[in-house]
N, C-alpha and C positions, 0 to 999 in steps of 0.2 A: 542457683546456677541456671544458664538459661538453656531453654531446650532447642537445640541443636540437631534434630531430627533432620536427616535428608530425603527426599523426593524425586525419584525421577518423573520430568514433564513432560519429557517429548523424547521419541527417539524413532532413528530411519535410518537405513542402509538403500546399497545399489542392491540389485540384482545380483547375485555372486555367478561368475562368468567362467565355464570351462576352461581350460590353459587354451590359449590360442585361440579363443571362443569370442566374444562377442565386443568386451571389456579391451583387446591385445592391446590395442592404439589410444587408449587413455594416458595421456600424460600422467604420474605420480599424485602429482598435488591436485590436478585437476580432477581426478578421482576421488581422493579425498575431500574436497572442496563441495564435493554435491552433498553427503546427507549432512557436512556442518554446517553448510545454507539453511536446509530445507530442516533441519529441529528448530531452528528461530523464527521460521517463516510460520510452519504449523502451528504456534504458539503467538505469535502475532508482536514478538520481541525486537526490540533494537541490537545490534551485535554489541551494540556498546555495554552491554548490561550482562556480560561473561566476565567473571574475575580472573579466569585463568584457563588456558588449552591443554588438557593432557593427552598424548599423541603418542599410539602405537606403531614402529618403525622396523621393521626386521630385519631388510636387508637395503642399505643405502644407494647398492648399486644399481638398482633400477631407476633412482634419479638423475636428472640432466647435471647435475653437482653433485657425482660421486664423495667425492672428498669432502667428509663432513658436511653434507646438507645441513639445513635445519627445518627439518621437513614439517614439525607442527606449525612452526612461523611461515614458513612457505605457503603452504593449504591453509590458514585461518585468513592469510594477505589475501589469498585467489577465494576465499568463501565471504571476503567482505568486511571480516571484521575488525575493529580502529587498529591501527600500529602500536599502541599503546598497551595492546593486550599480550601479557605474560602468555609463556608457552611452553613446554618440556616434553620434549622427543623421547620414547624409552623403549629398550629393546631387551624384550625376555623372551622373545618366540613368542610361540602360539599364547603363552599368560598375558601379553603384553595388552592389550585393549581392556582386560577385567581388571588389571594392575593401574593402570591409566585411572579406568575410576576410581579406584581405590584412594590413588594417589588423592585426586580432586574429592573427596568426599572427608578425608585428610584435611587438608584444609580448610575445608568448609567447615567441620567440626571444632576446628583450631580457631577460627573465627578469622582469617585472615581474608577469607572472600567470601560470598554468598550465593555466588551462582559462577556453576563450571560447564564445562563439554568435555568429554574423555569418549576416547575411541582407537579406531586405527584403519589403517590400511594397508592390501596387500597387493603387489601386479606380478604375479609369477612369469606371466607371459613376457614381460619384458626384460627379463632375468637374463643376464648377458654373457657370451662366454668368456673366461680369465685367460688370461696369458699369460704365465708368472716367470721374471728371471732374466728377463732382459736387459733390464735398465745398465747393468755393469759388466754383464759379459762381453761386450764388443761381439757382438751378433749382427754378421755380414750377409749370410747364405747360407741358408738350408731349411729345411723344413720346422715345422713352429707349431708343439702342442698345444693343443687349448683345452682345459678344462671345462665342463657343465656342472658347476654348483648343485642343479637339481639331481644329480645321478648318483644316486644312495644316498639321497639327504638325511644328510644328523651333521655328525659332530668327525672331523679328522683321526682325533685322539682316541676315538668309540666307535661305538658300531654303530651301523644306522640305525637309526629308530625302529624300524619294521622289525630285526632280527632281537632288539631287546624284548620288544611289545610279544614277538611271538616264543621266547623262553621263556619270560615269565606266563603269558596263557599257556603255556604247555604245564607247569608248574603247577599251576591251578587246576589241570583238567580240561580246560575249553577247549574243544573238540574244532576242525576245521570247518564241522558242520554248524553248530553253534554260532560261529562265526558268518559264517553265507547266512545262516536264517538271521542273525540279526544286521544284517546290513538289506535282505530281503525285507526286511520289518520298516528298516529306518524309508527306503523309498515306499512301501505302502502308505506309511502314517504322512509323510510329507503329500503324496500325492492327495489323499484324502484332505488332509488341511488345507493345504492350497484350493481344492475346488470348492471347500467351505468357507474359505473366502479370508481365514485367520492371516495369512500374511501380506493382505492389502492395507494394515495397520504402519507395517514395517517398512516395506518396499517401495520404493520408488520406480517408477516404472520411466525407462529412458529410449529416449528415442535414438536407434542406432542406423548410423552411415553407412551403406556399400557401398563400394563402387564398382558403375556398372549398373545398379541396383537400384530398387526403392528403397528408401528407409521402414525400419517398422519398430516397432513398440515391444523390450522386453520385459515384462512386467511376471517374469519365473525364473527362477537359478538354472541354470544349465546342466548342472551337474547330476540334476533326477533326471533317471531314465526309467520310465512310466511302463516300459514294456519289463524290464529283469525279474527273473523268476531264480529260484535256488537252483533248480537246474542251470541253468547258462552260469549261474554264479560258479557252481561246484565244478567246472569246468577250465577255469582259470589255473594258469598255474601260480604257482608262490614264487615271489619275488626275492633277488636278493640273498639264495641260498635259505629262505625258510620254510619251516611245514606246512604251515597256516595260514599267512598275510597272503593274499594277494592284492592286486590292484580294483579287484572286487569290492571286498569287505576293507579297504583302503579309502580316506578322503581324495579328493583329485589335488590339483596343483591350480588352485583357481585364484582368481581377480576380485575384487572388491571392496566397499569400504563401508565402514556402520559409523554413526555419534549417538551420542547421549547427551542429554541439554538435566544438568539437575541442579537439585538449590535448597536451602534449609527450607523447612517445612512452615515455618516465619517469614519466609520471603514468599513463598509461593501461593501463599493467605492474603499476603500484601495487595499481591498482584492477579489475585482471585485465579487462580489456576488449580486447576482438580488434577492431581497425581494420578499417573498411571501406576506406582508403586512407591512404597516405600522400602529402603532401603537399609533393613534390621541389623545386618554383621558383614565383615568380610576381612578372609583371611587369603595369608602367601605362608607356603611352605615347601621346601626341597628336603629330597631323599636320596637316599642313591641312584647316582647318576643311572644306573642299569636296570632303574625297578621304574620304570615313566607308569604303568598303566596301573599301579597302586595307587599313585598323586592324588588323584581328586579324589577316591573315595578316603583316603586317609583329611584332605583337606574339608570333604563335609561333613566330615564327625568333625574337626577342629571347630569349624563355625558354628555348628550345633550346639556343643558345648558353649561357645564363648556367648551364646544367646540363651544356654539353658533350657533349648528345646530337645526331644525325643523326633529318631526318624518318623516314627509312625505318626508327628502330627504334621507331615509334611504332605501338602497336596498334590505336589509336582515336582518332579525333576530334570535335568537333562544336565549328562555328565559329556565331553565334547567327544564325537567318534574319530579321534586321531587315528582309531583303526576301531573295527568293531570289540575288540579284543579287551579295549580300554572301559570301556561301561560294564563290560562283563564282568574284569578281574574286578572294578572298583567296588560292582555291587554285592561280589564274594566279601572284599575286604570287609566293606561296612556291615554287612551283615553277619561276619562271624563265620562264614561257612553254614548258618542258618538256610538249609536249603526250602524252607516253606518260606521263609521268609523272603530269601532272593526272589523267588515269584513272586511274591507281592508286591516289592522294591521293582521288580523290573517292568511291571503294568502298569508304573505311575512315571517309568523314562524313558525321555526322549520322544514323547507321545504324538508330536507333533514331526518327527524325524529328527534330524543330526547331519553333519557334516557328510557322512556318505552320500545322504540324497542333495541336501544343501549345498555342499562346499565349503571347501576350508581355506579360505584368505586369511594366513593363520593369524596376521598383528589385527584383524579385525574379527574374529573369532568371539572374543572375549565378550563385545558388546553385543554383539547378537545374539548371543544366548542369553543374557541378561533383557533384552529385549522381548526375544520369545516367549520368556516364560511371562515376565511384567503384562505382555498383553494377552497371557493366554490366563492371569489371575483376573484382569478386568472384567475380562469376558465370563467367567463364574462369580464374579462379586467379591469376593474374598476368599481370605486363606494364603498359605506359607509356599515359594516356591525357591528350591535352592539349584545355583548352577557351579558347575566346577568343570575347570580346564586345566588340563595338563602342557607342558612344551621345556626347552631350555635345558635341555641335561637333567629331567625330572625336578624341575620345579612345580610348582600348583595352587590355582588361585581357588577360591570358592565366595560365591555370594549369597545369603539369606535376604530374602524380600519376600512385604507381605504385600496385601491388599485389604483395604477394610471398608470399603465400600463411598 
């Protein structure tokens, strides 16, 4: 049989942008369209040489063609690449960009193409308000509600996400404090990274318009704030009627887009390119819709297993900070309630930070954590690093990649 090993080669995101922050005015596709440029460019590839686009999509209504865009066709036409190239939009929430490669590593396995790009995009900022009800009422005069999609984001039928995330850590014990110190943690480790220089791998640094203004170069997420201490945290209240959450220990509502350029490990020989990781297992699973912040650690014991690895040979981790809530509950689940062990598992996650300090562009989430950790095994030589995201009514992706020098 032949070996069908995949490789990721190249991978780069924007700057992920506060709500309203620096990103607001980025068209859709054009957003998307910069790191599916710049993974081709860094590699020194023709766009003709993609067998297919897998495309995270969340919410359609930030596009200028609400109605059924087709937003991976759209962003691969504005990044350059032939007309010719296959593409598939897909929408799982925040799983959506780890599912995207998933999808394309699928493939590539199946032997149907050799080389993919998966990813996503998100612009919160341009998130519009609804207006539902009109079209048949004969509505002549009067006043006209409008809806904000963003206010208690989840699901209609359920509760917001925030109010599940914080009964199940209550469930578990995660204390509100617990919670502030580890969102205090995720911007330490991020700010220290960043000055170590780890995310100039990743980032693309853009030049951004005021007006009025100079232009200037963001080349840092917006979303770390370098001054937060557990005090100002502990100070916040809880959002949305809950104990624990707030808008603290909470990711923001932020902008941005990530890709991934990868390709069988035969192809990438071909064309002499040195992997920044390989790419050993990956799984999708859902739970109950009300249990979100068990998902990923139930999804990296799935991958574990399906690779017949042991947590404890795992270098690295980062599980996504959908709230801080979620890497705590997950590292309980995996661990058993093993409390020496949890501290162990918890010194080797998120090291570099997570969505609090980062941001969470959620259909582009996926691949940036797959990216973090890919170049934070370069940067030690080798070794196992697994990432897992929760979203979607507690569904759950998880990826195992190594490095071997």
């Amino acid at each position: 049989m032949v070996n069908r090993d995949v490789v990721i080669v190249s991978a780069a995101r924007t700057p992920f942008g506060r709500y309203g922050g620096s990103l607001k005015d980025f068209d859709y596709f054009d957003l998307g369209a910069i790191p599916m440029k710049e993974v081709l460019k860094r590699v020194n590839l023709e766009p003709k040489i993609v067998g297919e686009v897998f495309w995270g999509v969340g919410d359609t209504s930030v596009c200028k063609d609400v109605y059924t865009p087709v937003a991976a066709r759209q962003t691969l036409l504005k990044a350059g690449l032939p007309a010719e190239t296959p593409s598939l939009s897909l929408d799982k929430a925040c799983v959506s960009a780890m599912s995207a490669v998933k999808l394309g590593m699928m493939a590539i396995k199946l032997g149907e193409i050799e080389v993919a790009i998966g990813g996503g995009a998100t612009s919160f900022s341009q998130e519009p308000l609804i207006v539902r009800g009109l079209r048949f009422n004969g509505f002549r005069l009067g006043d006209v509600k409008m809806e904000d999609p963003l206010y208690q984001l989840g699901y209609k039928d359920f509760n917001p996400v925030s109010v599940d995330t914080d009964n199940v850590a209550a469930e578990f014990g995660i204390s509100r404090e617990e919670q502030d110190e580890w969102a205090y943690r995720s911007h330490q480790n991020y700010g220290k990274a960043w000055k170590d220089g780890k995310f100039k791998n990743e980032i693309i640094p853009l030049e951004i318009q005021q007006k009025g203004k100079e232009s200037f170069i963001l080349d840092i997420d917006e979303q770390y704030r370098h001054d937060t201490t557990v005090e100002k945290l502990s100070k916040l209240k809880p959002i949305y009627g809950c104990k624990a959450v707030t808008a603290g220990n909470a990711p923001g509502l932020n902008d941005g887009a990530a890709a991934m350029l990868f390709m069988s490990k035969k192809k990438a020989r071909d064309l002499h390119l040195k992997p920044i990781a390989t790419i050993v297992a990956m799984i999708s699973l859902a739970i109950n819709p009300n249990r979100m912040p068990e998902g990923p650690g139930l999804a990296i014991q799935k991958v574990l297993d399906l690779a017949k690895l042991k947590l404890d040979q795992i270098d690295v981790i980062e599980i996504n900070e959908a709230f801080a809530a979620v890497p705590l509950v997950s590292i309980e689940v995996l661990c058993h309630g093993d409390k020496v062990q949890v501290k162990e598992v918890q010194r080797k996650t998120n090291i570099n930070g997570s969505a609090i300090a980062i941001g969470h562009p959620n259909t582009a989430s996926g691949a940036r954590i797959m990216m973090t950790l890919a170049y934070e095994l370069r940067r030690r030589g080798k070794g196992y690093a697994v990432g897992a995201i929760c979203g979607g009514l507690a569904q759950a992706d998880a990826c195992l990649m190594k490095y071997e020098g």
